[in-house]
PASEBA-1860 file (N, C-alpha, C; in nm, 3 decimals):
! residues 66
1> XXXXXXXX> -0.780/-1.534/0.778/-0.666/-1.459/0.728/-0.613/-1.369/0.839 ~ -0.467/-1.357/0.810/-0.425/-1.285/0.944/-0.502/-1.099/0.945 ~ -0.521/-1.061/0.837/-0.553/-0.947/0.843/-0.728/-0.906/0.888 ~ -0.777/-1.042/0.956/-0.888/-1.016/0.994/-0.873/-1.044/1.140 ~ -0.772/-1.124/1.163/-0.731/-1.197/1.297/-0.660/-0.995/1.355 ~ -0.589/-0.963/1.295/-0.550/-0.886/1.383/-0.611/-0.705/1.322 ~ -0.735/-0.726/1.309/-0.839/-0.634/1.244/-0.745/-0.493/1.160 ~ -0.645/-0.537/1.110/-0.616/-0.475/0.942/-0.694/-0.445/0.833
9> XXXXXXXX> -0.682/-0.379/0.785/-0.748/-0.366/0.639/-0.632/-0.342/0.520 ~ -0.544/-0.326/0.543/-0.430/-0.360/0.455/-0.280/-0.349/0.515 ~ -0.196/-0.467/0.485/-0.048/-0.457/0.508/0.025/-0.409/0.381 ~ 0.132/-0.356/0.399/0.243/-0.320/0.337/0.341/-0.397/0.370 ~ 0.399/-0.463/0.268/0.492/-0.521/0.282/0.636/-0.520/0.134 ~ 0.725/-0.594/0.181/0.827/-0.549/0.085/0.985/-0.649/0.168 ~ 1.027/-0.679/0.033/1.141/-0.744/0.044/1.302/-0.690/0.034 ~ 1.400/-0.736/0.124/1.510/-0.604/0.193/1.565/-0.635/0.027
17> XXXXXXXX> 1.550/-0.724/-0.065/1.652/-0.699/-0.214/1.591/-0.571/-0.272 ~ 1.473/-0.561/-0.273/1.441/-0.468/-0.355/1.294/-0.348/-0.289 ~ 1.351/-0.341/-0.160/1.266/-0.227/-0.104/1.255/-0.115/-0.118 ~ 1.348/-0.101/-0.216/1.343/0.078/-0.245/1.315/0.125/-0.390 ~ 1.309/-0.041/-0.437/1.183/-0.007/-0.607/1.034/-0.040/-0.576 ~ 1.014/-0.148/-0.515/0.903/-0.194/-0.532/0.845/-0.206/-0.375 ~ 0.726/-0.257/-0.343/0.649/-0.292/-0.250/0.512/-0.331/-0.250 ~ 0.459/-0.436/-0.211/0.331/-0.530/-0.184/0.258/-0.471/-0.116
25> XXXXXXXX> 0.117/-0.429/-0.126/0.014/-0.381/-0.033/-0.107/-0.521/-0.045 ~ -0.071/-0.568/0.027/-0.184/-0.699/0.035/-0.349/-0.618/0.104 ~ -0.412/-0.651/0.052/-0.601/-0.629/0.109/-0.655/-0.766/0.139 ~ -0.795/-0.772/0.189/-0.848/-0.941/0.143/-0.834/-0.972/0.066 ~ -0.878/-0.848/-0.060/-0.947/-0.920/-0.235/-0.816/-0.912/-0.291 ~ -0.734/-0.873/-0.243/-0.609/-0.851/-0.378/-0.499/-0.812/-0.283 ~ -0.369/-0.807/-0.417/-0.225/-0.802/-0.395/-0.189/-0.653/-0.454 ~ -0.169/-0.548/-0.434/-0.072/-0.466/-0.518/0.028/-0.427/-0.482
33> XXXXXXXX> 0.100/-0.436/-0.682/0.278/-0.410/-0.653/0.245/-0.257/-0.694 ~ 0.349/-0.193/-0.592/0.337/-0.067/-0.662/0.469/-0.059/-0.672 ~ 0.572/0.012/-0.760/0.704/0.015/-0.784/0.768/0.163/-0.834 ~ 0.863/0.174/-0.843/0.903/0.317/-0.815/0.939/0.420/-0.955 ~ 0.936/0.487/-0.964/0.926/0.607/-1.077/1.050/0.697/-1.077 ~ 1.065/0.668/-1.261/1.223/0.794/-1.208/1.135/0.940/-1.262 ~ 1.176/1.029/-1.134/1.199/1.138/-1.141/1.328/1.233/-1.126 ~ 1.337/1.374/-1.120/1.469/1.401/-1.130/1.499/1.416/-0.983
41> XXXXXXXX> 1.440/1.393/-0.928/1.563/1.364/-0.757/1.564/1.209/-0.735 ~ 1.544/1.151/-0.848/1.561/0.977/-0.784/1.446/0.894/-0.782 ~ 1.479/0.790/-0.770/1.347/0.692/-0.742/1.275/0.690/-0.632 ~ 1.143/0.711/-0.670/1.042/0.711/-0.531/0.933/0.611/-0.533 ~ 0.998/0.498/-0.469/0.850/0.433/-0.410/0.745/0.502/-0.339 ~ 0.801/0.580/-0.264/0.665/0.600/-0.124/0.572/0.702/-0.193 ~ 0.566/0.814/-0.244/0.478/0.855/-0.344/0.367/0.791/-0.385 ~ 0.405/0.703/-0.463/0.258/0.639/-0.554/0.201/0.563/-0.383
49> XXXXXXXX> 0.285/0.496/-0.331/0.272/0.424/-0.169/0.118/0.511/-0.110 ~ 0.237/0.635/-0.088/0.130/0.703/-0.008/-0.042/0.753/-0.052 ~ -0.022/0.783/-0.153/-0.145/0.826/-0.254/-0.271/0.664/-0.276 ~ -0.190/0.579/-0.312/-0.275/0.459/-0.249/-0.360/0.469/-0.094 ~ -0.276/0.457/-0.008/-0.286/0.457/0.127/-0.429/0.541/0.131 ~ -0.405/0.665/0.111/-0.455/0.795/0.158/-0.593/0.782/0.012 ~ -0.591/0.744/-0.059/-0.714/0.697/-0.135/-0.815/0.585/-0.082 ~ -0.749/0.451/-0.034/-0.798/0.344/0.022/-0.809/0.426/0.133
57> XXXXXXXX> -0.801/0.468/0.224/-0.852/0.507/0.355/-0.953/0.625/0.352 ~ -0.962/0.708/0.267/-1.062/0.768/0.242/-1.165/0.755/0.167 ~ -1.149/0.631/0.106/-1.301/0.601/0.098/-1.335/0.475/0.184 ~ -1.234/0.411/0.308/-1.304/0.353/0.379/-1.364/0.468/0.456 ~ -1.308/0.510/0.525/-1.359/0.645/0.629/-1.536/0.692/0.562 ~ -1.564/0.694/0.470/-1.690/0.749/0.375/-1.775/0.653/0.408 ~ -1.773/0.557/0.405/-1.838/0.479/0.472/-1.935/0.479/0.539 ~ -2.054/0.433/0.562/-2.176/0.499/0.616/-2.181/0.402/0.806
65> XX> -2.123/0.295/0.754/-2.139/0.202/0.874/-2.022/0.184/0.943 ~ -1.933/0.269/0.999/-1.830/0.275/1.029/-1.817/0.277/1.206
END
């Protein structure tokens, strides 16, 4: 898989129709859509985005064999 070929642990990805509702975070084991939330300044993908990110990377970082 490319994400071992180019030592990733997860891509983000997202399509130009609808990049500013939704977006793909591919891993080995899985696909997630995460998609965007109305609040009162507008729709925010990167929010839930980032909170993923910053969850998955902190508990790789925890990690004992790192």
């Amino acid at each position: 898989m490319v994400l071992k070929m180019y030592k990733m642990h997860m891509v983000v990805a997202n399509e130009l129709l609808t990049h500013k509702d939704e977006v793909v975070v591919v891993t080995n084991n899985e696909k997630i859509l995460i998609c965007c939330y109305k609040t009162q300044d507008g729709d925010v993908v990167e929010n839930p985005l980032i909170r993923l990110i910053v969850e998955r990377h902190s508990a790789y970082a925890k990690k004992p064999n790192l």
